[in-house]
N, C-alpha and C positions, 0 to 999 in steps of 0.2 A: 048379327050386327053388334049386339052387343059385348059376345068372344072377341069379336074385332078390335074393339073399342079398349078393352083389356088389355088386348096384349098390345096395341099402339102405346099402353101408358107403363106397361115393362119396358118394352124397346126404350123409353124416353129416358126411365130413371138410370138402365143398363148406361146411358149414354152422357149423363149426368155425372153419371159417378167414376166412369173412365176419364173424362175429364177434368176432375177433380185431384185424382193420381198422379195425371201427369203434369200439376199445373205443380205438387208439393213434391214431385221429383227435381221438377227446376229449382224450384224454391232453394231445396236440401242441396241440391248440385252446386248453386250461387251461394248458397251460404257457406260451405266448405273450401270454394275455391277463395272466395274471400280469405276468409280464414287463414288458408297456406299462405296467400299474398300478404297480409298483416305478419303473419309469423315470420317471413322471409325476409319481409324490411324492419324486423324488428327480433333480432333471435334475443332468446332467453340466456342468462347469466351463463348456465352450464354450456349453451352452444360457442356462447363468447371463450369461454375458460377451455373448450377443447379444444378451439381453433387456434389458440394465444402458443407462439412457439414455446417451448423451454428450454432455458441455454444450459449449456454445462460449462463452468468455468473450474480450472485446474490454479490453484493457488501454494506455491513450493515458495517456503522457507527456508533460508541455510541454518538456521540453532534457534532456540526458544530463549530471548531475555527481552527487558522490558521496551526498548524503544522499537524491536522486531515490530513486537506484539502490538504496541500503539500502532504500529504502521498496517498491519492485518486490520487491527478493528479501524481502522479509519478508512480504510480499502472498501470494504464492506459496507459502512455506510454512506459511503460515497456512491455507489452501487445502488447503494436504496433509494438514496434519493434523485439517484439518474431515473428510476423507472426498473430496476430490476433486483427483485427482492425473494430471497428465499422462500421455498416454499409455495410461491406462486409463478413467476416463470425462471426462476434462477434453482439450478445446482451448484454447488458448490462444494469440489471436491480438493481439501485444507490438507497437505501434507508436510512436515517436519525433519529435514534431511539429520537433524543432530550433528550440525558440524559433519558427518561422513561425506566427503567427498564421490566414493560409489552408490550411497544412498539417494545422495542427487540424481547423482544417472539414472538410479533404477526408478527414482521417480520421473524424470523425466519422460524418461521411455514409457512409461507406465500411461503419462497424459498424451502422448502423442498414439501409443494405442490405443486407446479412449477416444480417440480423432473428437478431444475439446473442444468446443467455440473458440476458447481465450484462455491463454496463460500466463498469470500475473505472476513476478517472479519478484523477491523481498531480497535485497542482497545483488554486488555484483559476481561471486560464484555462482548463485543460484542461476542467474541472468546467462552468465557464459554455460552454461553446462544446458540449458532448457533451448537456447541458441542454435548450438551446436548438435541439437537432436530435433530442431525442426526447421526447416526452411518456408512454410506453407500456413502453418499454425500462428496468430497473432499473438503477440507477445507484447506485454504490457510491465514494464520491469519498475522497482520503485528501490529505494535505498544503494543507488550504484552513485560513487564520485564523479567518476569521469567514462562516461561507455563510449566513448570512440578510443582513449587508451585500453578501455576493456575489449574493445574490437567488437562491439555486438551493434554498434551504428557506424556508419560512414561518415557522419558531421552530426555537429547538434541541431541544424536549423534545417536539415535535410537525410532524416535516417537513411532512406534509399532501402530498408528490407520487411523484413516483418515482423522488424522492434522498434518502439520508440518507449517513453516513458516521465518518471518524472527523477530528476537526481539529486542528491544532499551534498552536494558540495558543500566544502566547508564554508562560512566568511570568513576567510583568515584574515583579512585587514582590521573588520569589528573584535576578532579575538583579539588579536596580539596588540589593538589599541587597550583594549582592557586589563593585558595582563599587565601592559606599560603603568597602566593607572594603579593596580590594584597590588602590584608589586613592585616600582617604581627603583626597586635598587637591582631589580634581576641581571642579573649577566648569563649565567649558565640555566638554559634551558633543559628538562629530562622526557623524551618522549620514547613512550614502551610502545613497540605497534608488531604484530605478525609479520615478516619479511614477504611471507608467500601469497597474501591477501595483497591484488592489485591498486586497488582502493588505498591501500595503505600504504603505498609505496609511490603512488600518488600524492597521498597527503604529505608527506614528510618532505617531498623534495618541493613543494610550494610552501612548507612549515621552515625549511632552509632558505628558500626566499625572500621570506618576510623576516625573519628572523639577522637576516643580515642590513635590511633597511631599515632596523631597531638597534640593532647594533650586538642580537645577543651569540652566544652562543649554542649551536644545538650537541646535544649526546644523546645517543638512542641506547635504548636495550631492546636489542631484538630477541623476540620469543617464537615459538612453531605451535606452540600451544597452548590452553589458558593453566596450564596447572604449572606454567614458567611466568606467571605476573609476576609474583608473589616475589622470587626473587629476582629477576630482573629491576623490580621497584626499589628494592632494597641495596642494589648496587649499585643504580642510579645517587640514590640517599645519601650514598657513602662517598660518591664522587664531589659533593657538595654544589649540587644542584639549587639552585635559588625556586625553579618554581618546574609544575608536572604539569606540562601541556600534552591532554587526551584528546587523540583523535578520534573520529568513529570508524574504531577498528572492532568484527566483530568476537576476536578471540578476547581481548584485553576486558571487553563490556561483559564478558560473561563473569569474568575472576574482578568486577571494580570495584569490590569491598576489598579485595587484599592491596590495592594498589593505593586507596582510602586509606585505609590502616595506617599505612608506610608513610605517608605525606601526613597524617595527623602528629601519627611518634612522633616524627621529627621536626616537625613544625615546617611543614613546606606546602605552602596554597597550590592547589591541582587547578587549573583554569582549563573546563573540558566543555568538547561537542556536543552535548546531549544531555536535555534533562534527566534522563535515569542516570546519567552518570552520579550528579546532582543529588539524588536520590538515593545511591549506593553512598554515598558518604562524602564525595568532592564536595570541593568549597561555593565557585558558581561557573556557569557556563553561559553563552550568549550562542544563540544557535536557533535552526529550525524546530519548529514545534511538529512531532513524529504523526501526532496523528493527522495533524494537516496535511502532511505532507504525501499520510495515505490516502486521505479523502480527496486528495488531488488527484493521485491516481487511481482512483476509485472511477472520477468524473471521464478521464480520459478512457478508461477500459471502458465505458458505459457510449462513450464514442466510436469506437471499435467495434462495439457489438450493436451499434446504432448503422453499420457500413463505412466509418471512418476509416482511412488506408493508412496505417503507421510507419508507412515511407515516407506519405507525407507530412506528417506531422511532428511539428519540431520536441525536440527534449525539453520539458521545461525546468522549470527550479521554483523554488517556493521564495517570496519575497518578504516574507513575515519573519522578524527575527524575535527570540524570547529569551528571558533573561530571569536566571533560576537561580537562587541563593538558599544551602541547607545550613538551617538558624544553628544548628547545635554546632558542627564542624565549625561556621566561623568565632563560635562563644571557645571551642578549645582553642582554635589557632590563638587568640587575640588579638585579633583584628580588624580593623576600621572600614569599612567603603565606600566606593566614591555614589555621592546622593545620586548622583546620574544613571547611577543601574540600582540604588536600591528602591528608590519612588517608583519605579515599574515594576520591579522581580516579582516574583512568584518566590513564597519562600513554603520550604520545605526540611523537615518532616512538619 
């Protein structure tokens, strides 16, 4: 009886204690599955950062001078502050054609082998050359005058392909109100620009337009390259030009201390597009501000790569105009200006 008694009180505890296993198997099962289910509605920083796509963007330049480059870094932070910033889901791959015309191609081809997200292109060569090597790849172009003369949109308010952007048309009415003010006896106008840059061949023939509802006269010096500023400026000079109206041509902006030079010798106010001209040594400009102009297109490529379709979306222009006067140039000239641009200007050096 009492053997019996014994082993009835193993059997109990044997029975006790399997119980006890199985209650801290659920236990551990329910706690783990929790677990995964917390983790799952809630991933960790690194789960987020893997999942986060990363874009590649293709950025081609036609030459390195300073309003390019304003328009690069403005490109870029406009970028950032859309949401896409290097080094966390943005690449960015920056290349520099040097004025080569095959260097373009070969970079273009380059980013279309790469099969880019986005190709923002600085210039209207850049723009036609990156165009015409992709029909599929989104193109987001910044520093072009007119892209439906450039043939790379079908309108401004309706691109129709896989370009749209933002353009720097000139103000010609705001310029050549100013040069009216600021040189007020001008008759012969001097404008040095590239023949073979479309943009540039655009600007002159609306610089001819305004210039006849002023009454002046235009003379061009045409150049093919920038190491002909220098003297095309100088036979301009001799023709006896009253004043040097600069367009944003990009051969001319790379040589605009020699074309500076030429209108200080000879005492002739330069009225140009672009604050770096301004800054090379021109007298003053009224014009778009460059980095705006890329932060603009920074916002729209950030559109793009948001699912925006750049058929749809119109060309725009920058509506901000800025008004740039370099102090030492106007102390050689001796010259006076009207309080209307100088209470604003930006002056420089």
């Amino acid at each position: 009886m009492k053997k019996f008694k014994v082993c009835l009180l193993v059997l109990l505890l044997v029975c006790l204690t399997l119980v006890g296993c199985s209650s801290n198997t659920t236990n551990a099962a329910n706690t783990t599955n929790a677990s995964s289910q917390v983790a799952a509605e809630n991933p960790q920083p690194e789960q987020e950062q893997a999942e986060q796509k990363l874009y590649k963007v293709g950025i081609i330049q036609l030459v390195e001078h300073p309003s390019l480059d304003y328009v690069r870094e403005g490109i870029i932070r406009g970028l950032k502050d859309s949401g896409f910033e290097q080094n966390k889901n943005l690449i960015i791959d920056y290349q520099n054609a040097q004025n080569d015309q095959s260097t373009l191609d070969n970079i273009a081809k380059k980013f279309v082998g790469d099969r880019v997200d986005l190709i923002i292109s600085i210039t209207t060569p850049a723009t036609q050359i990156v165009a015409a090597n992709t029909s599929d790849i989104p193109i987001v172009f910044s520093a072009v005058t007119d892209p439906v003369s450039a043939k790379v949109v079908e309108s401004w308010e309706k691109p129709g392909g896989n370009v749209t952007g933002v353009s720097d048309l000139n103000p010609f009415e705001a310029q050549f109100e100013m040069l009216q003010k600021v040189v007020p006896h001008a008759k012969k106008i001097g404008i040095v620009y590239n023949t073979s840059e479309v943009n540039s061949q655009v600007q002159v023939e609306k610089a001819r337009e305004f210039a006849a509802k002023h009454g002046y006269e235009i003379i061009v010096g045409p150049i093919y390259n920038s190491s002909e500023v220098l003297t095309a400026s100088q036979t301009l000079a001799s023709k006896g030009i009253d004043a040097f109206y600069v367009i944003t041509d990009n051969t001319v902006a790379t040589s605009i201390n020699s074309l500076a030079k030429v209108a200080i010798d000879n005492k002739i106010p330069a009225i140009v597009a672009e604050d770096s001209q301004v800054e090379g040594g021109c007298l003053i400009s009224i014009g778009i501000d460059y980095n705006l102009h890329g932060y603009q297109a920074g916002e729209m490529a950030a559109r793009v790569l948001n699912g925006a379709n750049p058929a749809d979306m119109p060309v725009e222009l920058q509506q901000d105009l800025m008004v740039v006067i370099n102090r030492e140039t106007q102390e050689a000239l001796g010259i006076e200006l009207p309080e209307e641009y100088t209470k604003q200007a930006k002056y420089v050096p």
